[in-house]
C-alpha positions in Angstrom: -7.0 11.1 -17.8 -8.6 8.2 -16.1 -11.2 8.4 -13.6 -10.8 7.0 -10.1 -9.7 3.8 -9.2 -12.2 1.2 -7.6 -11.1 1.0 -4.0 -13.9 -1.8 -3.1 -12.1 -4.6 -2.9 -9.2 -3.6 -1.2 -11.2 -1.7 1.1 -12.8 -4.8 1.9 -9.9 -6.7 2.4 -8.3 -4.2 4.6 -11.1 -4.5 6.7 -11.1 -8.1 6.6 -7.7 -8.2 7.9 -7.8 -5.8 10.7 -10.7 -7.5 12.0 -8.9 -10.7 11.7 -5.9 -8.9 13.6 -8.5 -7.8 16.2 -9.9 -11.2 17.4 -6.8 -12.7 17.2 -5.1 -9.9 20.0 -7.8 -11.0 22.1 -6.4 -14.7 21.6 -5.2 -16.9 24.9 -1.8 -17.9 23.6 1.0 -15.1 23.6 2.5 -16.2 20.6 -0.8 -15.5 18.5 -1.4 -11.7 20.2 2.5 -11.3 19.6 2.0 -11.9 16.2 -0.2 -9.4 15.7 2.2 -6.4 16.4 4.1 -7.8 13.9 2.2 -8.9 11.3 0.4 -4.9 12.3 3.7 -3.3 12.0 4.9 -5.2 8.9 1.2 -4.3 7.0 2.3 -0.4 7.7 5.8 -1.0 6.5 4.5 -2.9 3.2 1.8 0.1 2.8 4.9 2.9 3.5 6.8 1.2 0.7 4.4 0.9 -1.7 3.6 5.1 -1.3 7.3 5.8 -1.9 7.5 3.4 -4.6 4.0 5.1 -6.2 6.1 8.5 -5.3 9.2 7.4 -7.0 7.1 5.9 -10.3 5.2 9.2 -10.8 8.7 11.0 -10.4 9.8 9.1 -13.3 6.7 9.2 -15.4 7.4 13.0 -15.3 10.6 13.1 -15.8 10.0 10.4 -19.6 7.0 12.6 -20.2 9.3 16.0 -20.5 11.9 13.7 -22.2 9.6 12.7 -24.9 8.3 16.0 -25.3 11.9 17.7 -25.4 12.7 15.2 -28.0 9.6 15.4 -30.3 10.3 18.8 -30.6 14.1 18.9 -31.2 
């Protein structure tokens, strides 16, 4: 229905952030490089959440579609 999305910006800013990540690992301080694996593994959390909430919210898009269609008809 729609063509694609424009992926630029978030592109960019993905990018931005995992270079950000990058230079600070390399940091002196433990705390800062510790951070990182967090901050890392809460980014792939956030981004597994959001595809099963995407999944979900198609899933029920479907399901109101064929419910609006069932009911135009009957």
């Amino acid at each position: 229905m729609f063509g694609k999305e424009d992926e630029t910006y978030n592109n960019l800013r993905d990018h931005s952030v995992n270079q950000w990540l990058n230079d600070m690992s390399q940091h002196e301080e433990v705390a800062v490089r510790g951070g990182v694996k967090v901050t890392t593994d809460y980014i792939a959390d956030l981004k597994k959440k959001i595809i099963r909430l995407e999944s979900e919210n198609a899933l029920k898009n479907e399901y109101m579609k064929k419910l609006r269609a069932k009911k135009s008809t009957g």
